[in-house]
N, CA, C and O atoms as a GROMACS GRO file, in nm:
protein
  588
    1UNK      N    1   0.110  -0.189  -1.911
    1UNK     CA    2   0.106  -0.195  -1.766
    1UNK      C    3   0.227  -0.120  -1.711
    1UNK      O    4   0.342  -0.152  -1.738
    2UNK      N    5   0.187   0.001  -1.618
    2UNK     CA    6   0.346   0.009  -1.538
    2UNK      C    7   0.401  -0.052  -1.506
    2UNK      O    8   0.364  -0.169  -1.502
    3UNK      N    9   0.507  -0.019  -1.470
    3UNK     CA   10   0.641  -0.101  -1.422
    3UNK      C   11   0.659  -0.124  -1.300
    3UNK      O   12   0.717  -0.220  -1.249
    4UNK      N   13   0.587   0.004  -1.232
    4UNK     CA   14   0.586   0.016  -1.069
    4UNK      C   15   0.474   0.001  -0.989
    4UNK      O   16   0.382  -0.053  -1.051
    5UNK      N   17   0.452   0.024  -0.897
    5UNK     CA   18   0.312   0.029  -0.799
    5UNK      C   19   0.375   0.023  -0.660
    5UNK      O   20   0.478  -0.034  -0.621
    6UNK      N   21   0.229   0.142  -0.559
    6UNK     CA   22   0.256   0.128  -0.411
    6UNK      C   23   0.169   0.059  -0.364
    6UNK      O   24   0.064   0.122  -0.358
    7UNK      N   25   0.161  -0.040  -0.329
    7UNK     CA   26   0.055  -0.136  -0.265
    7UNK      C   27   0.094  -0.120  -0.062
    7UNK      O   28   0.189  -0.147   0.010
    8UNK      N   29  -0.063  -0.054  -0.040
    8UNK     CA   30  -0.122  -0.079   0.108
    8UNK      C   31  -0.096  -0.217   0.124
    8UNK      O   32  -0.125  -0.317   0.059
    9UNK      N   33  -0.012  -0.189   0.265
    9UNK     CA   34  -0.020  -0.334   0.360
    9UNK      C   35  -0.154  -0.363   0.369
    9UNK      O   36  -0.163  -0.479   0.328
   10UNK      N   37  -0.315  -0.304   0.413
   10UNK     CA   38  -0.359  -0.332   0.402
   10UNK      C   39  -0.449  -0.429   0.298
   10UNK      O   40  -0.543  -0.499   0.337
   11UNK      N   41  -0.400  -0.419   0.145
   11UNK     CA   42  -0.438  -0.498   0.063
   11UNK      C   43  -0.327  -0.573   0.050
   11UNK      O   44  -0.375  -0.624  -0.052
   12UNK      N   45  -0.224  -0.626   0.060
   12UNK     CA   46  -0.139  -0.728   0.092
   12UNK      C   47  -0.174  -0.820   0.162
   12UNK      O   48  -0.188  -0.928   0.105
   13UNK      N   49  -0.200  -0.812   0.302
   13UNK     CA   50  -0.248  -0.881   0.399
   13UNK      C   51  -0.412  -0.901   0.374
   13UNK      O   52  -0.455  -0.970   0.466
   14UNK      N   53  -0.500  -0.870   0.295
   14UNK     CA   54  -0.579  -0.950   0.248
   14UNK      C   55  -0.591  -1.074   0.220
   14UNK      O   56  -0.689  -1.139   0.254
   15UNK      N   57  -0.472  -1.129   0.142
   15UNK     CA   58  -0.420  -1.248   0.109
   15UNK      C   59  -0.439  -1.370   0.209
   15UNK      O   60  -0.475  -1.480   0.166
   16UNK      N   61  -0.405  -1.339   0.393
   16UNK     CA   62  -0.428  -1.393   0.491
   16UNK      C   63  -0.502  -1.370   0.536
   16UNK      O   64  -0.477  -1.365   0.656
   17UNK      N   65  -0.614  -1.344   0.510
   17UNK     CA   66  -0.722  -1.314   0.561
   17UNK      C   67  -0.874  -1.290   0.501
   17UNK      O   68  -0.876  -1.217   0.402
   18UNK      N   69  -1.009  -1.344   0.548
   18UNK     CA   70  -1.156  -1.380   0.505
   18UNK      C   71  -1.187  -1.281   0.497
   18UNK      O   72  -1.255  -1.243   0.592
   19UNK      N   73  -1.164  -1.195   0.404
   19UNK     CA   74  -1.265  -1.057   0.387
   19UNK      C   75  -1.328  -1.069   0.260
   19UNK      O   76  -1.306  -1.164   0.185
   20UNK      N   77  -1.404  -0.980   0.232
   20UNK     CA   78  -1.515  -0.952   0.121
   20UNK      C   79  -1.409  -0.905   0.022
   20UNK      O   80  -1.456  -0.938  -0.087
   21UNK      N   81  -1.297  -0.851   0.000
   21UNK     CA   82  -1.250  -0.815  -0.118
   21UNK      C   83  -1.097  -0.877  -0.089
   21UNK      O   84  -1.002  -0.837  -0.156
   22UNK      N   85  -1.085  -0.948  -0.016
   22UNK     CA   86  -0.985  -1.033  -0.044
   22UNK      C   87  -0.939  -1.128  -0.195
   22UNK      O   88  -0.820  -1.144  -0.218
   23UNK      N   89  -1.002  -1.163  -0.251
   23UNK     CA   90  -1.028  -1.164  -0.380
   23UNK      C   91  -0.973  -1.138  -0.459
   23UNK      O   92  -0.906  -1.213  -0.530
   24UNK      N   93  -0.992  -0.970  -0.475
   24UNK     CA   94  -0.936  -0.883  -0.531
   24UNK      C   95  -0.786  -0.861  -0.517
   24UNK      O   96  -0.688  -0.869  -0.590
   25UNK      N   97  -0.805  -0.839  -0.424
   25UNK     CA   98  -0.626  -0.820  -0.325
   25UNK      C   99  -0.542  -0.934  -0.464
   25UNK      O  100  -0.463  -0.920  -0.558
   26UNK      N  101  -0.618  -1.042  -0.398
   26UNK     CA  102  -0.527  -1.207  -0.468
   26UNK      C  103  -0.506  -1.197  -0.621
   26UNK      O  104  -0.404  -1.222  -0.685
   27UNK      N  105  -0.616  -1.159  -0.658
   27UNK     CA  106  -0.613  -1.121  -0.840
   27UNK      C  107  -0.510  -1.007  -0.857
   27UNK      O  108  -0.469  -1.011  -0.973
   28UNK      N  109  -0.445  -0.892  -0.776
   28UNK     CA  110  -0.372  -0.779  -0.814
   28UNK      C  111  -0.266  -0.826  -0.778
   28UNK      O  112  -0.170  -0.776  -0.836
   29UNK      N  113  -0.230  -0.944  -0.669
   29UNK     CA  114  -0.121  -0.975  -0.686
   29UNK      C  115  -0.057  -1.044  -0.765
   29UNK      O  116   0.056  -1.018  -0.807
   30UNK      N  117  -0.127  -1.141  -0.793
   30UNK     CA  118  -0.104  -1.240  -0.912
   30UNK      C  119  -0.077  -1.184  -1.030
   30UNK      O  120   0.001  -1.235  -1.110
   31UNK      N  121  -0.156  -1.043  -1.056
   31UNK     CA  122  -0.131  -1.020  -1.193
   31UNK      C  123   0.014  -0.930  -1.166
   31UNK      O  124   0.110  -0.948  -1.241
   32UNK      N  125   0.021  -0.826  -1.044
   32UNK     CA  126   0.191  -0.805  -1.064
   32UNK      C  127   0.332  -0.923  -1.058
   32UNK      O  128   0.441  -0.922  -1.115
   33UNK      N  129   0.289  -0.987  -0.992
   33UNK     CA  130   0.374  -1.116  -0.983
   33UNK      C  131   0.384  -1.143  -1.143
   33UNK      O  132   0.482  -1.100  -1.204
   34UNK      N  133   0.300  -1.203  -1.199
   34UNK     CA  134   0.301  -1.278  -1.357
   34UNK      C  135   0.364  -1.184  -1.439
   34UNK      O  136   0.419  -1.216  -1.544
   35UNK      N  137   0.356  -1.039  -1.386
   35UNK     CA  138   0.382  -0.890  -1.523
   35UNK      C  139   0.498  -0.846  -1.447
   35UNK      O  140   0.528  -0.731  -1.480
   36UNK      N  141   0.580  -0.898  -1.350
   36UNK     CA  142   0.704  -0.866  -1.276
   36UNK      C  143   0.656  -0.707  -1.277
   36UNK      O  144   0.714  -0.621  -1.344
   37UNK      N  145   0.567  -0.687  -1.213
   37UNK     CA  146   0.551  -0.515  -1.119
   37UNK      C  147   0.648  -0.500  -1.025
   37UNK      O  148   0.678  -0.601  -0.963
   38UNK      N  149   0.701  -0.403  -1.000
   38UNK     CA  150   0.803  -0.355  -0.881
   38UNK      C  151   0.690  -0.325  -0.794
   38UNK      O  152   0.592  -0.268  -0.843
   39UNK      N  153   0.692  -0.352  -0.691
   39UNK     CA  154   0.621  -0.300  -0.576
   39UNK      C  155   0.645  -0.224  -0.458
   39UNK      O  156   0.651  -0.293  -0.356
   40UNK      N  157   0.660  -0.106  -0.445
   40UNK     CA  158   0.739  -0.011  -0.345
   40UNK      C  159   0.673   0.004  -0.250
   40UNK      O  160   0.560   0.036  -0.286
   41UNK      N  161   0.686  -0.006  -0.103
   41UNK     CA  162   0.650  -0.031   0.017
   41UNK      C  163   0.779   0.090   0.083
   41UNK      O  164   0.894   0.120   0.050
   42UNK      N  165   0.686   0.132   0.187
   42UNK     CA  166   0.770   0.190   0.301
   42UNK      C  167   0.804   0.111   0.396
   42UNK      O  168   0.725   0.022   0.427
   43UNK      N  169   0.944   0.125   0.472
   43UNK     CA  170   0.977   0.009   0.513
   43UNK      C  171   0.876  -0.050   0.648
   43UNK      O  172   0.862  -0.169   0.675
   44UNK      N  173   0.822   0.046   0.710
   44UNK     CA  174   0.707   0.039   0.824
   44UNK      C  175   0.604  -0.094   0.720
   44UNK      O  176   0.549  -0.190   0.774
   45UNK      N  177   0.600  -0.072   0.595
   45UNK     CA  178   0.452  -0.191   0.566
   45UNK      C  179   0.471  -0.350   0.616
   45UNK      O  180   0.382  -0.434   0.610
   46UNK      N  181   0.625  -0.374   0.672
   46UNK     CA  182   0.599  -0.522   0.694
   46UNK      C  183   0.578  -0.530   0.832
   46UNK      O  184   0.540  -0.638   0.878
   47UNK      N  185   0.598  -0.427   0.912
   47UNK     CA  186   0.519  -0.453   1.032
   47UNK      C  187   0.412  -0.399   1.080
   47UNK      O  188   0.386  -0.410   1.200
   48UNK      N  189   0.321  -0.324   0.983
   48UNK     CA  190   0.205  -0.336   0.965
   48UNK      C  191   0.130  -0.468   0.902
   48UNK      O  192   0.023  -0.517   0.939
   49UNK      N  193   0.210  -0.509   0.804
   49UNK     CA  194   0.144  -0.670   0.760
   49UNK      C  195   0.150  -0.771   0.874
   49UNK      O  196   0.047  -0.815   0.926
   50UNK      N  197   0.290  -0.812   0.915
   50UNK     CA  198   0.268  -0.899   1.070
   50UNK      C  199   0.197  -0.843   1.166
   50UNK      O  200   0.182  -0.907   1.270
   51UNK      N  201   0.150  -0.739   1.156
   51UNK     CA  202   0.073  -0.692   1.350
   51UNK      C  203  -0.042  -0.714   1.303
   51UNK      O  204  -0.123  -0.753   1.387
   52UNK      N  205  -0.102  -0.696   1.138
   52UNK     CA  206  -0.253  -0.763   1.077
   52UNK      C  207  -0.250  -0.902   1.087
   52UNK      O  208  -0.344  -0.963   1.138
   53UNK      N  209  -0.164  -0.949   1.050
   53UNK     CA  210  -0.208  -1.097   1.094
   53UNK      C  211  -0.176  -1.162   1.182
   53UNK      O  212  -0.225  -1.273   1.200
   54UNK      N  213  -0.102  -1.122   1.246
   54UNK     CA  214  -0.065  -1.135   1.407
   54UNK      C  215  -0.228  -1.171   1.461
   54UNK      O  216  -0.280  -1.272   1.511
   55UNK      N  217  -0.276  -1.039   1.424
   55UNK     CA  218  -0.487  -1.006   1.489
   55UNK      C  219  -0.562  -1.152   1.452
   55UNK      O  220  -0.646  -1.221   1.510
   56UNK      N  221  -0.479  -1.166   1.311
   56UNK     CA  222  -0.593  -1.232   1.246
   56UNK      C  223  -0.540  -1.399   1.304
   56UNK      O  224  -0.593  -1.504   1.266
   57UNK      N  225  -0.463  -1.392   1.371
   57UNK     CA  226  -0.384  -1.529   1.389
   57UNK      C  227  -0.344  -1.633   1.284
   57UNK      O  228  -0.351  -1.756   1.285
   58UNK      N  229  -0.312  -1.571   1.219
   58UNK     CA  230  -0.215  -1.626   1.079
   58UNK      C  231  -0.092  -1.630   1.112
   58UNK      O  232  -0.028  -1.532   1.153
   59UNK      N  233  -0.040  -1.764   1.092
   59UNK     CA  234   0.138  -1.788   1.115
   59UNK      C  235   0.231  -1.664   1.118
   59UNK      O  236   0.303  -1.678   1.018
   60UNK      N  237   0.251  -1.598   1.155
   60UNK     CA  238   0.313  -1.472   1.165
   60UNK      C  239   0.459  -1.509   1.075
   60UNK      O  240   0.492  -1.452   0.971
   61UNK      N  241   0.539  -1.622   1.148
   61UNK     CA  242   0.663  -1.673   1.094
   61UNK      C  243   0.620  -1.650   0.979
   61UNK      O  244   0.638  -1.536   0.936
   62UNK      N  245   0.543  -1.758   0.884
   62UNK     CA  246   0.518  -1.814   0.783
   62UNK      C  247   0.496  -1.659   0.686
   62UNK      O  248   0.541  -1.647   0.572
   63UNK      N  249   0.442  -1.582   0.736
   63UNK     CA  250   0.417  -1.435   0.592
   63UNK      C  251   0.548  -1.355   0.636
   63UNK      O  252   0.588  -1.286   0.542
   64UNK      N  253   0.623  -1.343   0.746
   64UNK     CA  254   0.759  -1.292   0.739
   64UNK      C  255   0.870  -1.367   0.616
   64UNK      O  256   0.958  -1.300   0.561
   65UNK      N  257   0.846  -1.524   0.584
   65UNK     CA  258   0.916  -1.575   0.502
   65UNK      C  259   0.926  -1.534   0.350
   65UNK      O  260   1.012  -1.504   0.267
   66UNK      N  261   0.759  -1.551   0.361
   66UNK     CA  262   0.726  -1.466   0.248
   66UNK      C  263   0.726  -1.362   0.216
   66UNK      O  264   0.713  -1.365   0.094
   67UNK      N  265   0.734  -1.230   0.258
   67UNK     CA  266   0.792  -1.116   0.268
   67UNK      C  267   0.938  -1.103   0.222
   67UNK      O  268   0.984  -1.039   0.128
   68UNK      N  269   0.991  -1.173   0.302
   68UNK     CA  270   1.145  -1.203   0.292
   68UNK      C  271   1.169  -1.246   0.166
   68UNK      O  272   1.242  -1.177   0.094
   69UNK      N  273   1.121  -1.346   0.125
   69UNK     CA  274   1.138  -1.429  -0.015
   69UNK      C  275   1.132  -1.301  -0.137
   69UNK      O  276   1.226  -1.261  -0.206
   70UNK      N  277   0.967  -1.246  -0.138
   70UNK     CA  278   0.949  -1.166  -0.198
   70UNK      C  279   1.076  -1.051  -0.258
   70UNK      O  280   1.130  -1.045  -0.368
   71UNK      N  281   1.095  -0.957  -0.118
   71UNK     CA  282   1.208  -0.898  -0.121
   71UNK      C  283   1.286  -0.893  -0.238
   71UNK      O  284   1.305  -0.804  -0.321
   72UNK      N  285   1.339  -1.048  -0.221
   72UNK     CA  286   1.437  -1.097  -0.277
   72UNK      C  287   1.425  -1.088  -0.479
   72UNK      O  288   1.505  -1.116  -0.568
   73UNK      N  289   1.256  -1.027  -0.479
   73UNK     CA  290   1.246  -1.024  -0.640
   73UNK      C  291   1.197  -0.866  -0.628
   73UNK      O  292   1.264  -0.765  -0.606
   74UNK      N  293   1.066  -0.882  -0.650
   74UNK     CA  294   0.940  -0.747  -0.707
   74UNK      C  295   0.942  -0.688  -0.540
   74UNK      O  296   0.952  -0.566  -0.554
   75UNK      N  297   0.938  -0.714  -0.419
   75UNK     CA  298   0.876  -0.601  -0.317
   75UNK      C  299   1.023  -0.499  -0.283
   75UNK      O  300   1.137  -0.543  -0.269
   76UNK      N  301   0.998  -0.410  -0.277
   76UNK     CA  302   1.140  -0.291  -0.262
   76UNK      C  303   1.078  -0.205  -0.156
   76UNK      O  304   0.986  -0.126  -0.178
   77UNK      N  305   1.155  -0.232   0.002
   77UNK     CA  306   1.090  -0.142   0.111
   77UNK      C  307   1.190  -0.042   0.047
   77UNK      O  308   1.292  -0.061  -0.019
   78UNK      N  309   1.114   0.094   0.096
   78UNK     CA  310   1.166   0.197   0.110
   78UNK      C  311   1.198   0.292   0.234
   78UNK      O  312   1.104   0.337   0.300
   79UNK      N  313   1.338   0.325   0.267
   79UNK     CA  314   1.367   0.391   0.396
   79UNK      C  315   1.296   0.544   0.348
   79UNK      O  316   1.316   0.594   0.238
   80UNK      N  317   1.211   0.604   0.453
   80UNK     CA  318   1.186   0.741   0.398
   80UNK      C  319   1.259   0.852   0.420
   80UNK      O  320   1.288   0.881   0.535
   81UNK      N  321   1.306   0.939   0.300
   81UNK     CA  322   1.406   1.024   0.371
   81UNK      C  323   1.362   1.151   0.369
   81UNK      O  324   1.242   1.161   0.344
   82UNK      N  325   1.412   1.236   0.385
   82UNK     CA  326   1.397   1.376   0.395
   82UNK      C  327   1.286   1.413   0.281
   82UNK      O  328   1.188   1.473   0.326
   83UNK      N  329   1.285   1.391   0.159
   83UNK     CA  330   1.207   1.422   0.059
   83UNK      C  331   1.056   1.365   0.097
   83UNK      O  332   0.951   1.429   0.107
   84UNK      N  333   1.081   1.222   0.115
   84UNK     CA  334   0.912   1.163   0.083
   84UNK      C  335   0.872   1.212   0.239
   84UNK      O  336   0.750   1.228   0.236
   85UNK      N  337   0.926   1.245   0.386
   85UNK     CA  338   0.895   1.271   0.508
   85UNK      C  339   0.811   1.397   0.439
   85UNK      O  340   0.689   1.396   0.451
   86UNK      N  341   0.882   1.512   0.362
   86UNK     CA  342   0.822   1.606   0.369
   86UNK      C  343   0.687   1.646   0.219
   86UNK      O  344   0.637   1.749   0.174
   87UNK      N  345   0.675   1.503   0.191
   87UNK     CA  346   0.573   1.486   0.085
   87UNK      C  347   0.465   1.455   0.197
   87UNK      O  348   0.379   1.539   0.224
   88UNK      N  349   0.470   1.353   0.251
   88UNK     CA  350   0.396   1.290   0.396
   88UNK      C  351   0.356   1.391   0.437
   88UNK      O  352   0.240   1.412   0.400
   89UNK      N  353   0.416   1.498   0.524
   89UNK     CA  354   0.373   1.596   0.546
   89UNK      C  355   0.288   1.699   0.508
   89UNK      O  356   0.212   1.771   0.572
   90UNK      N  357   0.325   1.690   0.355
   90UNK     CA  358   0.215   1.819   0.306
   90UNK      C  359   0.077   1.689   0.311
   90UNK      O  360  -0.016   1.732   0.379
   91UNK      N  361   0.057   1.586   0.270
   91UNK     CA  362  -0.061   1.494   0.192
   91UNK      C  363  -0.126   1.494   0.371
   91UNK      O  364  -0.248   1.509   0.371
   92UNK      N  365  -0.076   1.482   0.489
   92UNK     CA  366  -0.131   1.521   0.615
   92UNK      C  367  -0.205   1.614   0.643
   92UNK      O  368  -0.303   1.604   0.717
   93UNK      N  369  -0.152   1.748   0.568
   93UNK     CA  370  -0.201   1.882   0.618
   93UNK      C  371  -0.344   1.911   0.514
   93UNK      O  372  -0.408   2.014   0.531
   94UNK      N  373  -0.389   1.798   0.395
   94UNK     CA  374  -0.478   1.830   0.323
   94UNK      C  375  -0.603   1.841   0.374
   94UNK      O  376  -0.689   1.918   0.330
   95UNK      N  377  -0.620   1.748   0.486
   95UNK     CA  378  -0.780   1.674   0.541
   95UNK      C  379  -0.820   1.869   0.600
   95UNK      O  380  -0.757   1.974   0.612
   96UNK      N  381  -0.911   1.839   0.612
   96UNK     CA  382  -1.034   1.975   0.694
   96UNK      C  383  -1.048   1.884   0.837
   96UNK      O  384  -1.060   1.766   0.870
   97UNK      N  385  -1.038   2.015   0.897
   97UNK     CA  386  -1.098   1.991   1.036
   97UNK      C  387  -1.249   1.881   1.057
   97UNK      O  388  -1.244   1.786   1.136
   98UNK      N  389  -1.355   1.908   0.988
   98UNK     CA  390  -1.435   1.887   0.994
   98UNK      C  391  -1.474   1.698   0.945
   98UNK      O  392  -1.552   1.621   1.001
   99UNK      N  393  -1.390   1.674   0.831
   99UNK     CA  394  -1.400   1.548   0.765
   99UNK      C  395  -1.278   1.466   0.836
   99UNK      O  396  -1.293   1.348   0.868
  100UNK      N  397  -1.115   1.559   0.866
  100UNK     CA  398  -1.058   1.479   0.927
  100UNK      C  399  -0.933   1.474   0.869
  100UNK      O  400  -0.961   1.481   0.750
  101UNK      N  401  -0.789   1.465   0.880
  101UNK     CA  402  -0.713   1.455   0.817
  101UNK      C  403  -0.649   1.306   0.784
  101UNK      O  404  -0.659   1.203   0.850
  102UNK      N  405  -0.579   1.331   0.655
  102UNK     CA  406  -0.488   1.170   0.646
  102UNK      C  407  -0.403   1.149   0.744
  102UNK      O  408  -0.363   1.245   0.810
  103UNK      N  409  -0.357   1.008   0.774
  103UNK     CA  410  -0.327   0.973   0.891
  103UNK      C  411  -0.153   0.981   0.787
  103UNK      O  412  -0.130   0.975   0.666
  104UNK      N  413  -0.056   0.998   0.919
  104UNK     CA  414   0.109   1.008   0.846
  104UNK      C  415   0.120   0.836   0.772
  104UNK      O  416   0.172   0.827   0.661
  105UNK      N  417   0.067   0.712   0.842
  105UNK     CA  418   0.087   0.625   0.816
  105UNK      C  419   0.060   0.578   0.637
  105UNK      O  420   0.138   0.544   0.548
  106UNK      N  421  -0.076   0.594   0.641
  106UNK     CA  422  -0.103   0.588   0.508
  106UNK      C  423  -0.075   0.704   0.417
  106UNK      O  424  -0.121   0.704   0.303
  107UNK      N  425   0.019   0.832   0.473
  107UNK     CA  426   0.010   0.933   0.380
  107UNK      C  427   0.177   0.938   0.351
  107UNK      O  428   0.240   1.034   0.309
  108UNK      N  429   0.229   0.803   0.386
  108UNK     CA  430   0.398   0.775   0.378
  108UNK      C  431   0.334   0.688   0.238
  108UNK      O  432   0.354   0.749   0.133
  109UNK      N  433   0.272   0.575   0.226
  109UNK     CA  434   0.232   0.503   0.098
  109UNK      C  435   0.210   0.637  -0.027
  109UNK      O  436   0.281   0.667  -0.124
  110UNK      N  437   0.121   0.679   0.010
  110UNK     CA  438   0.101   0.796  -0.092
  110UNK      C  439   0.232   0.913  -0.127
  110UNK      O  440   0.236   0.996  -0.217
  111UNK      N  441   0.298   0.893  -0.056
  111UNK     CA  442   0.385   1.011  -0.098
  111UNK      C  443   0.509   0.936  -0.222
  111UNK      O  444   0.562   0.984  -0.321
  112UNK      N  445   0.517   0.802  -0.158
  112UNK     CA  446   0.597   0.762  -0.235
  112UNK      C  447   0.531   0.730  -0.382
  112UNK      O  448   0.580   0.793  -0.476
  113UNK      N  449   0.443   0.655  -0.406
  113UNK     CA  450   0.359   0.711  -0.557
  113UNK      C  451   0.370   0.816  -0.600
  113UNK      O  452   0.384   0.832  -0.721
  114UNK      N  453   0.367   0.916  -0.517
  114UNK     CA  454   0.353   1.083  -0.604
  114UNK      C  455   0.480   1.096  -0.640
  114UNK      O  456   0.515   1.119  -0.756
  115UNK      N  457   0.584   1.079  -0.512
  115UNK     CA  458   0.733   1.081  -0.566
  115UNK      C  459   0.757   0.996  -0.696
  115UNK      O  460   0.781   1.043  -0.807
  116UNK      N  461   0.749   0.875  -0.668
  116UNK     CA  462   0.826   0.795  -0.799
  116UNK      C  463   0.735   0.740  -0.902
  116UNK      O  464   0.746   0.632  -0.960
  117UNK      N  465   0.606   0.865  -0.923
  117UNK     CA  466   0.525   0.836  -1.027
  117UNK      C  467   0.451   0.736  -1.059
  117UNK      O  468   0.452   0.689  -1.172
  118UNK      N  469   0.384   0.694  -0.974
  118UNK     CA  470   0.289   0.545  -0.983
  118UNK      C  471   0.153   0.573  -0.920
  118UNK      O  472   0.116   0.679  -0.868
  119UNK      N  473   0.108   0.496  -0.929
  119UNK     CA  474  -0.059   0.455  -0.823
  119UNK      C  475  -0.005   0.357  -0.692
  119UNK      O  476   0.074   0.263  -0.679
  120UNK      N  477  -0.085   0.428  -0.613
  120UNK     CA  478  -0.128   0.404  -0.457
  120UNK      C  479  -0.232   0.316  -0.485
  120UNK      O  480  -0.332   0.377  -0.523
  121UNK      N  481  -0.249   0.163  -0.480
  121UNK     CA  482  -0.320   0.114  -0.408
  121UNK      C  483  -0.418   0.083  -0.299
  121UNK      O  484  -0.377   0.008  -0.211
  122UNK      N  485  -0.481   0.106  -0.295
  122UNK     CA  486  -0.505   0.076  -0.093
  122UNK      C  487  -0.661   0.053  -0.133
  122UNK      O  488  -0.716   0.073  -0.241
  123UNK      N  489  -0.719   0.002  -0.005
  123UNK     CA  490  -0.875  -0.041   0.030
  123UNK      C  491  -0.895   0.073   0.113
  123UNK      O  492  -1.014   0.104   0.104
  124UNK      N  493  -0.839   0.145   0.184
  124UNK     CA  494  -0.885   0.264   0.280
  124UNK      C  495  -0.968   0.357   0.206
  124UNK      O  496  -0.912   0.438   0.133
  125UNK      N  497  -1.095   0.354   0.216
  125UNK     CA  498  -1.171   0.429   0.129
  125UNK      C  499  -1.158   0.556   0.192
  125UNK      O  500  -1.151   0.657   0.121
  126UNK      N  501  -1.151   0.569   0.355
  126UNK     CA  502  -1.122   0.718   0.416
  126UNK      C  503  -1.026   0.804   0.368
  126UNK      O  504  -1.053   0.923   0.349
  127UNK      N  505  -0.883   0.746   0.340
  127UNK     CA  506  -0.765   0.821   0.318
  127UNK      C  507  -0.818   0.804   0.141
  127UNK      O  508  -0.813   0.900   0.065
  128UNK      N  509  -0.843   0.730   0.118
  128UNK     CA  510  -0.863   0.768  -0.097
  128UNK      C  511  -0.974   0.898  -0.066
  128UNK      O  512  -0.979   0.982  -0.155
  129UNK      N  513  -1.030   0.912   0.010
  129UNK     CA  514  -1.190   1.026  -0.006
  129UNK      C  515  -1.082   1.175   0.081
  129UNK      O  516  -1.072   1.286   0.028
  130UNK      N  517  -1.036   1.149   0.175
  130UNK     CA  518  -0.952   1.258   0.195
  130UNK      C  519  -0.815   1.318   0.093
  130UNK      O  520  -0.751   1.421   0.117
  131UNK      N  521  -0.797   1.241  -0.003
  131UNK     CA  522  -0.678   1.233  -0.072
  131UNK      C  523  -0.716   1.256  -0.198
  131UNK      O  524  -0.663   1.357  -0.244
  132UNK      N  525  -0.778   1.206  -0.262
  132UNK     CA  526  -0.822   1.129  -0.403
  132UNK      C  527  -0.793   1.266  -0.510
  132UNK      O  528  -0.772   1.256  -0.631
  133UNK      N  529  -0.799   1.422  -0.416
  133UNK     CA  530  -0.766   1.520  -0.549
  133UNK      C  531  -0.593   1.551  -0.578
  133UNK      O  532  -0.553   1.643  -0.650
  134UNK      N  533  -0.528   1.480  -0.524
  134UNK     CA  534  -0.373   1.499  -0.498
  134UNK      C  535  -0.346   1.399  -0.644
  134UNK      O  536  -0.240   1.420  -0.703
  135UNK      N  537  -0.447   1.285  -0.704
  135UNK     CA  538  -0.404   1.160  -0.789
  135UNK      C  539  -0.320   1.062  -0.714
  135UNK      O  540  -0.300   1.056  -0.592
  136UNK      N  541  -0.275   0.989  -0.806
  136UNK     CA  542  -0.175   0.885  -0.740
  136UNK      C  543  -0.189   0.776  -0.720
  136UNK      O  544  -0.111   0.685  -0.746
  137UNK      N  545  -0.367   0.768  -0.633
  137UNK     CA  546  -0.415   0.678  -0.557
  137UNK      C  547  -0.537   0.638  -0.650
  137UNK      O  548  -0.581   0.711  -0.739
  138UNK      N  549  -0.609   0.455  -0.604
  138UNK     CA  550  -0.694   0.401  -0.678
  138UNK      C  551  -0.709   0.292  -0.574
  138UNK      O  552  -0.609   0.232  -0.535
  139UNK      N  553  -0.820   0.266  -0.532
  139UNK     CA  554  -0.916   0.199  -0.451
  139UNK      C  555  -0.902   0.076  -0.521
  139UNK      O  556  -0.903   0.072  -0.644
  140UNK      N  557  -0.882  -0.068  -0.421
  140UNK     CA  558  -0.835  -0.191  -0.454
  140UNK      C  559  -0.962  -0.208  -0.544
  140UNK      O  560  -0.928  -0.276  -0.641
  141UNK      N  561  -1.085  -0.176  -0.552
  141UNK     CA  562  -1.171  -0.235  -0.610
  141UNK      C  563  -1.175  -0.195  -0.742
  141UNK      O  564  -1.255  -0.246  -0.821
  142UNK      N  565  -1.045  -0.048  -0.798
  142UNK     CA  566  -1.090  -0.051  -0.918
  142UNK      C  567  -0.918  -0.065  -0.991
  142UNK      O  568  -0.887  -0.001  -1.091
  143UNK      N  569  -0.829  -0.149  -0.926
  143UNK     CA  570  -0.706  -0.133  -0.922
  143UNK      C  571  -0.712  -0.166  -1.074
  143UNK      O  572  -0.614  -0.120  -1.134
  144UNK      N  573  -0.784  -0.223  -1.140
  144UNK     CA  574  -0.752  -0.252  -1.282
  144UNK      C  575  -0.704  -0.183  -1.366
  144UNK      O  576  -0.634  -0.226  -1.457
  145UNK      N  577  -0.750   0.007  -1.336
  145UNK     CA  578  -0.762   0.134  -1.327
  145UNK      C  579  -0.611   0.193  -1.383
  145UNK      O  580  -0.584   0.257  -1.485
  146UNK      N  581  -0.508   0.132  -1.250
  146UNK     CA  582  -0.390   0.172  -1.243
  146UNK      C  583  -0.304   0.143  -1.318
  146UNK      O  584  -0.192   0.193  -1.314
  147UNK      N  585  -0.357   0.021  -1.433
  147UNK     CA  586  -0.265   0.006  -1.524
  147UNK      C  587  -0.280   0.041  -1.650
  147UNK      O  588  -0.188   0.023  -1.730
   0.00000   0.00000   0.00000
């Protein structure tokens, strides 16, 4: 199993929330938790996780704690600097006019995988189908994949 992984806020915040592959989400965390995975986050993913469950009306306090707690072991935000800004940038400029480009948000998750050599996580099947020939990245449903 690697050592590392970029896990989407969006499959994080699964955890708080009734979705169809929430599930999944819970099983990938559990298994990095139990296999002490590093988990690298840009520092923007925890307020993308509170403004998701903010929606979803989930204790907002209560997953900031946990966040926080986390921190404190396996989750490692990352400030983006000059390097991964201009990784972001190129993984932006890939999409076609026609299908659409990656959004900067989710193409900050991906850059940092490409940078520090890991798999991208995420459920965004749009940005994995705009992305998916760059590598890096693996769709929560086949995250088993990434290790």
């Amino acid at each position: 199993m690697s050592n590392k992984i970029v896990l989407d806020s969006c499959v994080f915040s699964k955890q708080f929330l009734e979705e169809s592959d929430s599930y999944q989400a819970n099983a990938l965390i559990e298994r990095l938790i139990t296999n002490k995975v590093d988990i690298l986050v840009p520092s923007l993913f925890i307020y993308e996780v509170l403004a998701t469950v903010n929606i979803g009306n989930y204790p907002v306090n209560e997953v900031y704690e946990l966040i926080a707690d986390f921190q404190k072991t396996q989750l490692h935000t990352i400030e983006l600097d000059e390097k991964h800004i201009a990784k972001t940038l190129e993984i932006c400029e890939t999409g076609h006019i026609k299908s659409g480009f990656p959004s900067f948000y989710d193409s900050c998750y991906h850059a940092l995988a490409i940078i520090h050599n890991c798999q991208f996580v995420t459920a965004d099947k749009k940005h994995f189908h705009k992305t998916q020939h760059l590598g890096h990245i693996v769709l929560l449903n086949d995250w088993k994949t990434a290790f």
